[in-house]
N, C-alpha and C positions, 0 to 999 in steps of 0.2 A: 911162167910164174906170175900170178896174180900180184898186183899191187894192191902194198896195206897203207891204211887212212891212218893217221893219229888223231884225234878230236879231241879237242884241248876244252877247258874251263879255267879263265882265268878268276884268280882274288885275289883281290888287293887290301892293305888296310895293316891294322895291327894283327891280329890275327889271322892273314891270310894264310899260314904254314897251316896251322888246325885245321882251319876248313877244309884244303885241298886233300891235307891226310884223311880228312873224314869223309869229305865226297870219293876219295877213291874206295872207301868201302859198300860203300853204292852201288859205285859202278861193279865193282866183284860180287855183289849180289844180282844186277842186274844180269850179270853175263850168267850166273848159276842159274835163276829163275829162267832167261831164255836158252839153257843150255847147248850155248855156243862154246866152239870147241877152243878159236882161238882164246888165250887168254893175259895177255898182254894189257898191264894197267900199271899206272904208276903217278909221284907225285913228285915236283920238284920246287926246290927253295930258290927261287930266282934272288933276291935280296931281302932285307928284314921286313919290306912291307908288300912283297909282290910271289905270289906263289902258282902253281898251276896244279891240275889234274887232269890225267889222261887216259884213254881210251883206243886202243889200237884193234880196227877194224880189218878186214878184207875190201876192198871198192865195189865189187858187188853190193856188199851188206850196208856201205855207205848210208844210202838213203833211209834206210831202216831206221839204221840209228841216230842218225841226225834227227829224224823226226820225232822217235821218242825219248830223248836224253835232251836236245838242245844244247849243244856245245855251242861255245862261244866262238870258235874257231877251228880249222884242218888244214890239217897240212901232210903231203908223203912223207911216210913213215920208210924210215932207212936205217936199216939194220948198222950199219958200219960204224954207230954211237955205240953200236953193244959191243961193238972188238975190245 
C-alpha cells in the first residue's frame, strides 16, 4: 500500500476559518480539472485566529503537486484520524 502526503496551507489572522474553507474549494477544483481519482480534501479550525487547508495526495504524485499548488507544508497522511 502506497503512502498518502497531506499538504497543508496554513492562515492565520482574523479571517483565517474563510480562507481555508474557500481555498479548499480550490483545491476540489484542482483535483476535477486534473482528474485525479483520490479525493481527499478538507479544512480545519485550529483556534479563532489559525486555520488550515488540505490536500491528501498519493507520494508518487507528491512532487506534482507540491510544485503546482505550493503548500505551505506535508506531512504522512494516517488514516486512523478518520476512525
Amino acid at each position: 500500500m502506497m503512502r498518502k502526503i497531506k499538504l497543508i496551507w496554513d492562515f492565520k489572522g482574523p479571517f483565517a476559518a474563510k480562507t481555508a474553507e474557500h481555498h479548499e474549494i480550490h483545491l476540489k477544483e484542482f483535483l476535477e480539472k486534473e482528474n485525479y481519482t483520490l479525493k481527499i480534501t478538507g479544512f480545519e479550525i485550529l483556534n479563532i485566529m489559525y486555520a488550515i487547508a488540505f490536500l491528501v495526495v498519493e507520494e508518487k504524485d507528491m512532487i506534482r503537486f507540491r510544485d503546482a499548488l505550493k503548500p505551505h507544508r506535508g506531512e504522512v497522511f494516517s488514516t486512523e484520524k478518520l476512525l
